[in-house]
C-alpha positions, 0 to 999 in steps of 0.5 A: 815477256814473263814476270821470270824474264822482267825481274833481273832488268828491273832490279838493274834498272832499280840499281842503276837510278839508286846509282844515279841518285846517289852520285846527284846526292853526292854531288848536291853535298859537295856543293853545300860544302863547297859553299859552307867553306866560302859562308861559314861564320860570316859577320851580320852586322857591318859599318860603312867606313869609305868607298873604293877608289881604285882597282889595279891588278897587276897580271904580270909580277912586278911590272906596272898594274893595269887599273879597272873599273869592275873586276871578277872577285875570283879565288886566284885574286881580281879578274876581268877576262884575259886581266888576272892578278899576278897570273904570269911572272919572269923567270931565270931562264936556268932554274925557272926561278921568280924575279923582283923588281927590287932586284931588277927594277927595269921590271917595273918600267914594264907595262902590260896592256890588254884587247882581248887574250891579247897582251901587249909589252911596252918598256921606254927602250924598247919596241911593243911586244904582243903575246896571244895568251889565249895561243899559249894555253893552247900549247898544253905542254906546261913546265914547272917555275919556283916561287917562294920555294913552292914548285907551279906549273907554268907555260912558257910564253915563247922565245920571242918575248923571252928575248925581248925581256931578256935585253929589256932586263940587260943583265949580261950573265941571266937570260929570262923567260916569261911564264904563265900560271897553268891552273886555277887553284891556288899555289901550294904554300911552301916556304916562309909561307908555311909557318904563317898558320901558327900566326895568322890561324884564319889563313887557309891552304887555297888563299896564296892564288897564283904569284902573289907574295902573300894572300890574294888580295891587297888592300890600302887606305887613301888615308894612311898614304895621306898620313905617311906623306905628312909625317915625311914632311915633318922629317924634312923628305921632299918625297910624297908617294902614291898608292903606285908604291904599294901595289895595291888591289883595292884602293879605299878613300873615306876611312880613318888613318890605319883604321884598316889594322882593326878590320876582321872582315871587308864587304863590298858588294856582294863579296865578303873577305876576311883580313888574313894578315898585315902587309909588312913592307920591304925594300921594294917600297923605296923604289921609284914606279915611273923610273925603276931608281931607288931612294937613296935616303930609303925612303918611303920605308925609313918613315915607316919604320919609325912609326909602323913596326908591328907591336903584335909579338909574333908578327914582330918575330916574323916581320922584325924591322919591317914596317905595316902598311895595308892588309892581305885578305882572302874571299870568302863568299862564293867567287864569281861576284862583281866589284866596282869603282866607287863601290861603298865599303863596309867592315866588321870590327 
């Protein structure tokens, strides 16, 4: 072959590993940012204030939590295989649009179980129902649901479990189906979470996850369970609640009595997050875990409300007459990291 004939292939071939260069370049400054948004500005000196002592998600909205061991800090929340946060959620069947307990509190007598991408339904008047998420997902064909005015894509989980939530719920004039979130970014922020930026400037667009209320990941300290229950005493309530009330993520022992309002940053293991907001409390609170009644007397939420409204005044215009109690935060190391019971905790003030 002629030097003539060799220098267009080697030009193109030339051209084509400076293309392949580039793209690998391109790629390795993707991930370099990728990173630098998760580690970025993190704090180097912490203090060990408790451990955790519980771990809860609570993959389907509004029903009873399912607690764990170790769990995936992943960006749609905390994740042990098929169990993920707040990842399915009950629906009008109508409009597509989310359901609370607080409006329909046989929701929270609903108890998922897992083997596997195996869910299994069970609720004190019913028979088990098995959904194969795993079958669910493979359909492909998603649809859309509403929550907090944000639009998601979602799969219906089936006729079979739509009916079974439907005749759990015995509203005559609703049907429900049962939907699974579609994707692995978070929501769209839409709604009252749109104007959180202008209060809490370190949240970022990728902290809702998927059907959480708020941000991601919840946070309560044993301590300041420990400190309502005394001030109920003190106002003559016979009532002492648990840390089922607040559906917490992670539950922390160890730490002083709201000393959580002052954390900046959480560190356990190798997961780093950053406190994004205060938990305000609304009338979910007041509504029994085991048996899905109400106090009449509003309590746990009457009690904190005469010690626990925000003094923050722009929190104050947000929340009004709603009480604080525990912390929204968002992960801000790379995702992936392993979180254990009994984990020591540590904090940047």
């Amino acid at each position: 072959m002629t030097s003539s004939n060799t220098g267009p292939i080697l030009a193109a071939a030339m051209c084509t590993a400076g293309f392949i260069c580039g793209v690998y370049h391109a790629y390795h400054l993707y991930q370099a940012k990728k990173r630098k948004e998760y580690v970025d500005n993190l704090p180097e000196e912490w203090v060990q204030v408790g451990y955790v002592k519980g771990l809860n998600a609570y993959p389907v909205k509004s029903c009873t939590g399912v607690p764990l061991n170790n769990a995936e800090c992943s960006p749609l929340g905390l994740r042990d295989d098929f169990i993920r946060d707040r990842i399915l959620m009950v629906v009008t069947a109508e409009d597509n649009v989310v359901i609370r307990f607080k409006a329909y509190p046989e929701l929270i007598r609903i108890k998922p179980t897992f083997k596997k991408s195996i869910l299994t339904l069970k609720h004190p008047k019913m028979q088990p129902i098995v959904i194969d998420l795993k079958k669910v997902k493979a359909k492909e064909k998603t649809t859309r649901a509403t929550i907090s005015s944000a639009c998601v894509p979602v799969y219906d989980c089936g006729d079979e479990v739509n009916e079974w939530i439907t005749k759990c719920l015995d509203d005559e004039d609703t049907k429900f189906r049962l939907v699974y979130y579609a994707s692995e970014n978070s929501r769209e922020r839409a709604g009252d979470v749109t104007r959180w930026p202008n209060i809490y400037d370190v949240l970022r667009p990728t902290d809702t996850g998927a059907f959480a209320d708020e941000v991601t990941y919840h946070v309560l300290n044993e301590a300041s369970v420990d400190d309502l229950n005394f001030r109920l005493k003190l106002r003559g309530k016979e009532l002492q609640v648990d840390e089922t009330r607040f559906r917490a993520n992670i539950y922390v022992s160890g730490c002083k009595p709201f000393d959580e309002d002052n954390w900046k940053y959480v560190k356990i293991g190798e997961n780093v997050f950053q406190v994004i907001k205060p938990c305000i409390r609304c009338i979910a609170t007041v509504v029994n875990p085991e048996t899905g009644v109400r106090d009449k007397s509003l309590e746990p939420l009457e009690t904190l409300r005469s010690y626990r409204q925000a003094t923050d005044p722009a929190v104050r215009k947000e929340a009004g007459n709603a009480p604080l109690m525990g912390i929204h935060m968002a992960l801000r190391s790379e995702p992936g990291g392993i979180i254990s019971l009994n984990n020591p905790i540590y904090v940047a003030y």
